[in-house]
C-alpha positions as CSV (number, residue, x, y, z in Angstrom):
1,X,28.1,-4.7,2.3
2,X,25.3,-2.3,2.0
3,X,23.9,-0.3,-1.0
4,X,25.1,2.5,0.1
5,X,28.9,1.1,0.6
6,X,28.6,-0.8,-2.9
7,X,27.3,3.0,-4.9
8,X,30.4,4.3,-3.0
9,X,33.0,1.6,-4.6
10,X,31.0,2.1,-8.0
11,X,31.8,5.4,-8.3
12,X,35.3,5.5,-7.1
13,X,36.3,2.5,-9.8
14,X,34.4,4.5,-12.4
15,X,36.3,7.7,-11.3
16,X,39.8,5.6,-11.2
17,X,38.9,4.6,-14.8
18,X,38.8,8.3,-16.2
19,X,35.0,8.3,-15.8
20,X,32.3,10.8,-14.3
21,X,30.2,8.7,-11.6
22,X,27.9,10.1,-9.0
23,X,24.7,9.5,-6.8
24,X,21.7,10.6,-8.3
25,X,18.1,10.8,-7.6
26,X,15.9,10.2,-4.6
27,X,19.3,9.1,-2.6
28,X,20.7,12.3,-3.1
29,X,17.5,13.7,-2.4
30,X,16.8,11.7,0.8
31,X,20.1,12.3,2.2
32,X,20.4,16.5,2.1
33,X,17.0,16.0,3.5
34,X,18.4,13.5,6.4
35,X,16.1,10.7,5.7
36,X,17.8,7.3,5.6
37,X,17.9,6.0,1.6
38,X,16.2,3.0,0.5
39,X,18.2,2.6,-2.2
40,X,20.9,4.0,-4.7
41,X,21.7,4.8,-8.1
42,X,24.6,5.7,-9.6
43,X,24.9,7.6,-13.0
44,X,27.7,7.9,-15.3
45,X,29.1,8.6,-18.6
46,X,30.8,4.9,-19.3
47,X,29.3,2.9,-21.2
48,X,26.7,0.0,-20.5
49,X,29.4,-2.3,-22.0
50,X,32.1,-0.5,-20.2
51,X,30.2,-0.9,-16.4
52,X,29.5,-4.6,-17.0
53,X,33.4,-4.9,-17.8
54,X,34.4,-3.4,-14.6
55,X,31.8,-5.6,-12.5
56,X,31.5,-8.8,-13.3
57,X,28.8,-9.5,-11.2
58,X,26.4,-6.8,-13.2
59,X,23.8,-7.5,-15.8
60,X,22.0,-5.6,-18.2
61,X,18.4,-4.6,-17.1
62,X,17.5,-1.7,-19.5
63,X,20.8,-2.5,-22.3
64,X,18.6,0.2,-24.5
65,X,18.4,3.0,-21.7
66,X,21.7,2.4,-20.6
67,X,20.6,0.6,-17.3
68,X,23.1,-2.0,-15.5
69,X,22.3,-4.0,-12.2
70,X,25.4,-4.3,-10.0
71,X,25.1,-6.6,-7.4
72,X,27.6,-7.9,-4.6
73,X,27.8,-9.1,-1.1
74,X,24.0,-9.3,-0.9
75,X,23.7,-5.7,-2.2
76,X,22.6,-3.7,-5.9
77,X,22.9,-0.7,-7.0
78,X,21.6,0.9,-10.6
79,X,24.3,2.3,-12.5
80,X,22.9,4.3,-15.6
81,X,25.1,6.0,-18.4
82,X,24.2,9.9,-18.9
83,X,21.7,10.2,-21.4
84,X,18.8,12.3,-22.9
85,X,15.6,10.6,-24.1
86,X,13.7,11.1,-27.5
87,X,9.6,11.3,-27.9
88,X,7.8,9.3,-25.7
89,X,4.8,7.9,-28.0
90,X,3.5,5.2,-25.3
91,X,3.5,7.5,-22.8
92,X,5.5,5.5,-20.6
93,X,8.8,5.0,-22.1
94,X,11.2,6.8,-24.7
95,X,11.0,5.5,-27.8
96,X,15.0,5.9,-28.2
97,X,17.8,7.1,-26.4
98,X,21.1,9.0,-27.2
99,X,24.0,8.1,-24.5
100,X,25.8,11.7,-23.1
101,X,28.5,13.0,-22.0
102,X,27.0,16.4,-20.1
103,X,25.5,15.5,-16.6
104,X,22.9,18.5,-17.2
105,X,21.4,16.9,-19.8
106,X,21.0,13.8,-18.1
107,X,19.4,15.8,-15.4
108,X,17.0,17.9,-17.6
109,X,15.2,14.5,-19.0
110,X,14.2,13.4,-15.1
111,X,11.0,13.8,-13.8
112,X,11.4,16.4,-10.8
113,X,13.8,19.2,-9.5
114,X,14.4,17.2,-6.4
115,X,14.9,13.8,-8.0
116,X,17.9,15.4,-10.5
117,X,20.4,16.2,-8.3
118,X,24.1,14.5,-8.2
119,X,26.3,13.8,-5.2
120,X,30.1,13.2,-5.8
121,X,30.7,10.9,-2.7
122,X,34.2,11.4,-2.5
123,X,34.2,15.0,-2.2
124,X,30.5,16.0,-0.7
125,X,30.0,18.4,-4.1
126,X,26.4,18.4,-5.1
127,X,26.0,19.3,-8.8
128,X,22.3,20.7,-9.5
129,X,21.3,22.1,-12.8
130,X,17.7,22.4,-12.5
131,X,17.2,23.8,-9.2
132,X,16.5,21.0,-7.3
133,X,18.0,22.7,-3.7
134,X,16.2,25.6,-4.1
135,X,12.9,23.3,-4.5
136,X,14.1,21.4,-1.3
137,X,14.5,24.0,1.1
138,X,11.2,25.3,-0.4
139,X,10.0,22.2,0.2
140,X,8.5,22.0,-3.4
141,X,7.8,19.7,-5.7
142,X,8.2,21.0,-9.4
143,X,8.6,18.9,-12.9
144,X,11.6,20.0,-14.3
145,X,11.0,21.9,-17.6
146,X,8.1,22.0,-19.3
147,X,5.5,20.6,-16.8
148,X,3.0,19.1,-19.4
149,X,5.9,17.8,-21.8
150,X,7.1,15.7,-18.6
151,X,3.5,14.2,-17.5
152,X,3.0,13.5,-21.6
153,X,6.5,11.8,-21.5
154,X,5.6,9.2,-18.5
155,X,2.0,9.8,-17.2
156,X,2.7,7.7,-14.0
157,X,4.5,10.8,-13.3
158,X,1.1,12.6,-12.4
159,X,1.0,9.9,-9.8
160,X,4.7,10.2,-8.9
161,X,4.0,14.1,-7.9
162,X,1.2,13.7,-4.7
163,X,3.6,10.4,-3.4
164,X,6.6,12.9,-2.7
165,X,3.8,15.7,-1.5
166,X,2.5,13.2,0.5
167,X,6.1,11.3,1.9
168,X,7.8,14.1,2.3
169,X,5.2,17.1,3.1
170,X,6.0,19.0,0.3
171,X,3.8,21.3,-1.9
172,X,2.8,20.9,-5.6
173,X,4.1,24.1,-7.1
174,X,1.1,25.7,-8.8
175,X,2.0,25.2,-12.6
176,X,3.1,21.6,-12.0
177,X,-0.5,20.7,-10.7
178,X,-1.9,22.7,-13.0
179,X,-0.5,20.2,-15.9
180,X,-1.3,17.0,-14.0
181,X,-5.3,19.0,-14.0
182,X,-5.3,19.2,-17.3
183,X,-4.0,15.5,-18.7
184,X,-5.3,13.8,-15.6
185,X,-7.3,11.9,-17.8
186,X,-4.1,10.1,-19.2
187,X,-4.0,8.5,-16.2
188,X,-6.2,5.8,-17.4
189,X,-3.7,4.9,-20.2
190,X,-1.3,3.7,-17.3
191,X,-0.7,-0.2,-16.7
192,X,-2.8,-1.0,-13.7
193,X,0.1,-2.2,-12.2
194,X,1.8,0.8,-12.4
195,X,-1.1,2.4,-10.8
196,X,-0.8,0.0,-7.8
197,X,2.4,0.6,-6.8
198,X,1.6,4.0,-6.4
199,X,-1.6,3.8,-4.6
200,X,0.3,1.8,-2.1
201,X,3.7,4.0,-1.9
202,X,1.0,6.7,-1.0
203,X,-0.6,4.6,1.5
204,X,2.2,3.3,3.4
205,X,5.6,5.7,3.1
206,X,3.7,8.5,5.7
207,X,1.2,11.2,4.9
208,X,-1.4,9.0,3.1
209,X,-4.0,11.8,4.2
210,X,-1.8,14.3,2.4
211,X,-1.9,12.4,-0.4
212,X,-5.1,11.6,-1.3
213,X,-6.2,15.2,-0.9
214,X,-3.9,15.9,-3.6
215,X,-4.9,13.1,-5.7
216,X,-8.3,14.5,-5.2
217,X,-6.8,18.3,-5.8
218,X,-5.3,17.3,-9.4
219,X,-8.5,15.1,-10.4
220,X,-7.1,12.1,-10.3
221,X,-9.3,10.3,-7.7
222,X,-12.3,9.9,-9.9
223,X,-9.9,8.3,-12.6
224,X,-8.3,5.8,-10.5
225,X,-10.8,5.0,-7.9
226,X,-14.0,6.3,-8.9
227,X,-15.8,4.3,-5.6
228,X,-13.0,6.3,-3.5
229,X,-14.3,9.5,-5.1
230,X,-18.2,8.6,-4.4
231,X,-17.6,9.2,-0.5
232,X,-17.2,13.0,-1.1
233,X,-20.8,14.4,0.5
234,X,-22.4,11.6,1.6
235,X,-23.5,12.2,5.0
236,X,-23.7,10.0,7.9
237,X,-25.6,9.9,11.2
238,X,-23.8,13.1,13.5
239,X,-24.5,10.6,16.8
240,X,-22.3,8.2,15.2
241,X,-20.4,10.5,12.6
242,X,-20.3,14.0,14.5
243,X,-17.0,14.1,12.4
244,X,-18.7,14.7,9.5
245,X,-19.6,13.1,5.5
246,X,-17.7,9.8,4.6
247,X,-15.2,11.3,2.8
248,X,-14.2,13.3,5.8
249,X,-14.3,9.9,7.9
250,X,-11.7,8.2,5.7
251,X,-9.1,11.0,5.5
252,X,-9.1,11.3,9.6
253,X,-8.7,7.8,9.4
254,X,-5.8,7.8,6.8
255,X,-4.5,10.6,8.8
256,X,-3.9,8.1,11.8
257,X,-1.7,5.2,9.7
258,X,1.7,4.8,11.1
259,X,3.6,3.4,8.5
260,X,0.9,0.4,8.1
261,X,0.8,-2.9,5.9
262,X,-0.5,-2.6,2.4
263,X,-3.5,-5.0,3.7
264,X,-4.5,-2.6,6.8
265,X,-4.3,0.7,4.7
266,X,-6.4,-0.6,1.8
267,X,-9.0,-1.8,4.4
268,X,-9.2,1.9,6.2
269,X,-9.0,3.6,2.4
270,X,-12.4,0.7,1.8
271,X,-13.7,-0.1,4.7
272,X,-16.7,1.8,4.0
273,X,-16.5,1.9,0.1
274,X,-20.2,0.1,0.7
275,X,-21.8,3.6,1.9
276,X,-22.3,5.5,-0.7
277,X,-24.3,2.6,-2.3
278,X,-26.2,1.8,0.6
279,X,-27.1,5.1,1.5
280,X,-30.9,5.7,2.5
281,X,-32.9,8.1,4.9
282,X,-35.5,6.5,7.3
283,X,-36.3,6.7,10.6
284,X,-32.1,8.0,10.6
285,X,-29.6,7.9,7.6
286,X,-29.1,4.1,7.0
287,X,-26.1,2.2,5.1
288,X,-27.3,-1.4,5.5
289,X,-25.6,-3.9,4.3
290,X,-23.0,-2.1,3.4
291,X,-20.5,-3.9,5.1
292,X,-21.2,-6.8,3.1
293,X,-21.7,-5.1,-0.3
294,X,-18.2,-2.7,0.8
295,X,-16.2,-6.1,0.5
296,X,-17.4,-7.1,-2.5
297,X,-16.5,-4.0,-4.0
298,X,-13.3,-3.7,-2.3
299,X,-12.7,-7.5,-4.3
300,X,-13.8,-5.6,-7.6
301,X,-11.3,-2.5,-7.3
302,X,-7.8,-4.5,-6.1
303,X,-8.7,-7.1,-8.7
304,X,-9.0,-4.4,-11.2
305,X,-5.9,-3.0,-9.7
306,X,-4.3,-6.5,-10.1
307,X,-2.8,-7.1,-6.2
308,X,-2.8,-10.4,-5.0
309,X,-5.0,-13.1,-4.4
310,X,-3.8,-13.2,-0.8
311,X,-4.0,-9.1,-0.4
312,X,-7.7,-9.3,-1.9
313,X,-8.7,-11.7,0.2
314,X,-7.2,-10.0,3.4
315,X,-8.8,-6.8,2.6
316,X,-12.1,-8.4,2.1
317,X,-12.6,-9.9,5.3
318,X,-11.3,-6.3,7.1
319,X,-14.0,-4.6,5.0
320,X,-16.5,-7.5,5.7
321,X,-16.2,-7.8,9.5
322,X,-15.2,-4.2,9.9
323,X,-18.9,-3.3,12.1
324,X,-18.7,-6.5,14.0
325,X,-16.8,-5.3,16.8
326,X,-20.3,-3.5,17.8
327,X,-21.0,-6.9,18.7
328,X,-18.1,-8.3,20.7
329,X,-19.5,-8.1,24.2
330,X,-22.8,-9.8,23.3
331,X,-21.2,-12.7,21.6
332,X,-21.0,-16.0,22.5
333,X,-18.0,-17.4,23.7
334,X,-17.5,-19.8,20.9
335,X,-18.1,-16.9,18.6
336,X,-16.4,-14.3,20.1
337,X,-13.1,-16.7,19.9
338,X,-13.6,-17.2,16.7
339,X,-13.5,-13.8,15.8
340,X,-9.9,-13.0,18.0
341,X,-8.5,-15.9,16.0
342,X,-9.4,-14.7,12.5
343,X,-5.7,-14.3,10.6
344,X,-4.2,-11.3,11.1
345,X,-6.6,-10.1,14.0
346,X,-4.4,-7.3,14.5
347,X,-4.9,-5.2,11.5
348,X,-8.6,-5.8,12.2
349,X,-7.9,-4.7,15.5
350,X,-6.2,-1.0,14.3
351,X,-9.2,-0.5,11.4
352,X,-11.8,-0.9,14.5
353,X,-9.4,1.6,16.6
354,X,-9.0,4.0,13.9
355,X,-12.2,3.9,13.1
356,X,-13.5,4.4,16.4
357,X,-10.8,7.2,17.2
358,X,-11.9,9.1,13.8
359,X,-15.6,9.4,14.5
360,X,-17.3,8.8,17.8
361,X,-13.8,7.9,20.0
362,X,-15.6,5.2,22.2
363,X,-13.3,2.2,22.6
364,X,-14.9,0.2,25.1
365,X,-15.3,-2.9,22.4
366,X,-11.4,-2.0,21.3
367,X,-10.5,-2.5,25.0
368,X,-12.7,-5.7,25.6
369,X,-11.2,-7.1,22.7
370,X,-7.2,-6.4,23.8
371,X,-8.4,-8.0,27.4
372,X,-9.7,-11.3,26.2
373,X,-6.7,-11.7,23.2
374,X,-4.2,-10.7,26.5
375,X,-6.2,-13.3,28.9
376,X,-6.3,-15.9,26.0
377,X,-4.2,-18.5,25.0
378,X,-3.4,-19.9,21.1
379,X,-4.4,-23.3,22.4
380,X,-7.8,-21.9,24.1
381,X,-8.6,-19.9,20.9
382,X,-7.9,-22.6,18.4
383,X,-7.6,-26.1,20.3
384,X,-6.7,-29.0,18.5
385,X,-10.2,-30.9,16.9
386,X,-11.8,-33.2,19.2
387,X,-13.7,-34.9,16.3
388,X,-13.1,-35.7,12.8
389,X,-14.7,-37.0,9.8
390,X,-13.2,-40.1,10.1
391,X,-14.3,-40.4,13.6
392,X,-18.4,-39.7,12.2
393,X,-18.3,-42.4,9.9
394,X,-16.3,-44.8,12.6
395,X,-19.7,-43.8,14.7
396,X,-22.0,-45.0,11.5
397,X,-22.8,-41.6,10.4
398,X,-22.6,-40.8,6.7
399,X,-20.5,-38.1,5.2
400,X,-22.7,-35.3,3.3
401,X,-23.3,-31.5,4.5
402,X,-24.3,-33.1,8.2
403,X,-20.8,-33.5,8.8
404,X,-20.0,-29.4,8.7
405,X,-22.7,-28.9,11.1
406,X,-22.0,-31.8,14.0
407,X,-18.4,-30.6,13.7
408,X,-19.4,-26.8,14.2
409,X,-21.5,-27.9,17.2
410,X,-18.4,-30.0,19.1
411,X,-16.5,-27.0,18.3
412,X,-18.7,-24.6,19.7
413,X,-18.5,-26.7,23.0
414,X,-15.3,-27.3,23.0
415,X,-14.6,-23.0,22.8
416,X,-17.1,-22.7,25.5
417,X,-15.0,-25.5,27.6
418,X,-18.3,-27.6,27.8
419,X,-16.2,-30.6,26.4
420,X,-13.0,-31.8,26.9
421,X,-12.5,-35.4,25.5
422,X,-13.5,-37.1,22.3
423,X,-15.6,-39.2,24.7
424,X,-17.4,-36.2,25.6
425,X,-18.2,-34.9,21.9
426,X,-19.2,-38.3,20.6
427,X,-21.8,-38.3,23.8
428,X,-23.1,-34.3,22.7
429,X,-23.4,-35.8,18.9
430,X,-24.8,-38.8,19.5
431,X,-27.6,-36.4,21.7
432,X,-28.2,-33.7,19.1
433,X,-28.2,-35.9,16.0
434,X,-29.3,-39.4,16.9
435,X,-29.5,-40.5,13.6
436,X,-26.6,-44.0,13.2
């Protein structure tokens, strides 16, 4: 059983029981629209009580907002009892609610014209108070209301509003973004997490160009990613950059994500987060270093935005080895195999194309690259260790900081197919570092 199929059942049980039960929200949404759900919710006027009665395999995840979890058959669906929500003092949450009968007014407390429309599966009915099909064929996005009451209610909306521009290509009707220009500033009172999981809806659900124009557009930018914000004017060199300032870079390269990893997006967004820090004019504009001081920026802003360990450290070494491509075709071959080999070579692979295909469009080190990874095999790029520790101090060699570099050495000769036995490395170290 599927989501889809479960919401279904819901609402025909709730219906056979007396109740009103549709589908509400983004599935609604995503459906008139023809775009394939990724999930679905279910609201009502039973009872939280009453819904966990009726499906025994439901628990209470929101008992004080009316908000039951159904699962079954590997599926869940959120079923939510009509209701309309009092003041808002943390700006994230009501501070009570009152359970409802009306379906309107359950619409009217929602976020956005397209998010407040209700489906009755059974007989194809839509029932839209607020406008919400208008908005859709207009291809608008608009808070419902009173747009300043709704951004001081949950200001994660003011996020919420460029991710559907930027998803679904829609437009920020004028006196919605006018309200998220004047509280943008709240967005700073958001959990960080909260912030995250926007950031990376934008960046990965299509039109992550689109929406950090509008992020920029409604102020927002300089709030949540101030180093993001810095790129705006900073020029670069035109025989490298004919594209134009940093800022510019970045979108074309945003522009070209197709439905990317978190990991891959963030590096494009960062990859050169380092410039405007490193800017300087001499004989030609110059960013050294910035590669280097880019990823340990790029560690500062997703810690801040508290992603993972793992993501940080992924988005680091994209950022960090992001200009060594320029390199590929003069490195050794111990070195260049190490760099194919890196862990998830392939999103470093895409930044370098991206990159390449969003300034100067000269892929000749792309292309070498693809050739030696398709000429290449796991065993050739990462061969099983011909020497070990243990196998130093057997020769009378003590462990300390030696050790690193002898073993780098019979590794560098083993990539470059030099050596082929553990005979043959003990002879190279025993000839570079004569020491036992």
């Amino acid at each position: 059983m599927n989501s889809e199929q479960l919401a279904r059942r819901i609402t025909a049980t709730l219906k056979q029981r007396g109740r009103q039960a549709f589908l509400v929200g983004g599935c609604v949404r995503d459906l008139l629209l023809d775009r394939t759900p990724k999930d679905f919710d279910v609201s009502t006027d039973a009872r939280p009580e009453e819904i966990v009665s009726l499906f025994p395999s439901s628990e209470l995840v929101g008992a004080q907002f009316g908000v039951v979890l159904v699962r079954e058959d590997g599926a869940q669906v959120e079923v939510a009892t009509f209701r309309s929500d009092r003041a808002y003092s943390d700006g994230r949450r009501p501070d009570s609610v009152k359970f409802e009968t009306d379906p309107r007014k359950d619409a009217l407390r929602r976020d956005f014209t397209i998010n407040a429309l209700m489906l009755d599966p059974e007989t194809g009915e839509i029932h839209d108070y607020v406008g919400g099909r208008d908005d859709l064929t207009a291809r608008t996005i608009r808070a419902i209301g009173e747009p300043e009451a709704r951004f001081g209610e949950d200001h994660l909306r003011m996020l919420r509003a460029p991710r559907f521009a930027a998803s679904l290509g829609f437009t920020i009707e004028p006196a919605t973004a006018a309200a998220i220009r004047t509280l943008h500033k709240h967005i700073r009172d958001v959990a960080a997490e909260r912030v995250r999981d926007e950031l990376t809806r934008i960046l990965t659900e299509g039109g992550a160009r689109r929406g950090f124009e509008a992020l920029d557009d409604l102020r927002l930018l300089p709030e949540i990613l101030p180093e993001v914000a810095a790129m705006q004017g900073v020029a670069q060199p035109p025989e490298f950059h004919p594209e134009g300032d940093v800022w510019i870079h970045t979108r074309l390269m945003l522009d070209g994500l197709r439905r990317p990893t978190v990991t891959l997006a963030l590096g494009v967004l960062l990859h050169d987060v380092g410039k405007p820090p490193t800017f300087r004019m001499a004989e030609r504009i110059r960013f050294d270093g910035h590669a280097e001081t880019g990823a340990v920026m790029a560690v500062a802003i997703l810690t801040r935005l508290r992603f993972s360990a793992e993501q940080i450290g992924l988005v680091e070494a994209l950022v960090a080895n992001h200009l060594k491509f320029k390199d590929v075709r003069q490195m050794r071959e111990s070195t260049l195999k190490r760099f194919l080999r890196q862990d998830r070579f392939e999103e470093h692979l895409e930044l370098h194309r991206l990159d390449c295909m969003s300034s100067h469009k000269r892929l000749e080190n792309y292309e070498f690259c693809v050739e030696n990874l398709a000429q290449l095999t796991p065993v050739e790029l990462k061969p099983a260790p011909l020497l070990s520790g243990s196998d130093l101090i057997a020769a009378g060699y003590r462990p300390g900081p030696i050790f690193s570099k002898i073993l780098t050495l019979v590794e560098d000769a083993q990539l470059e197919s030099k050596i082929h036995s553990r005979e043959e490395a003990l002879d190279l170290v025993r000839r570079e570092f004569p020491g036992p």
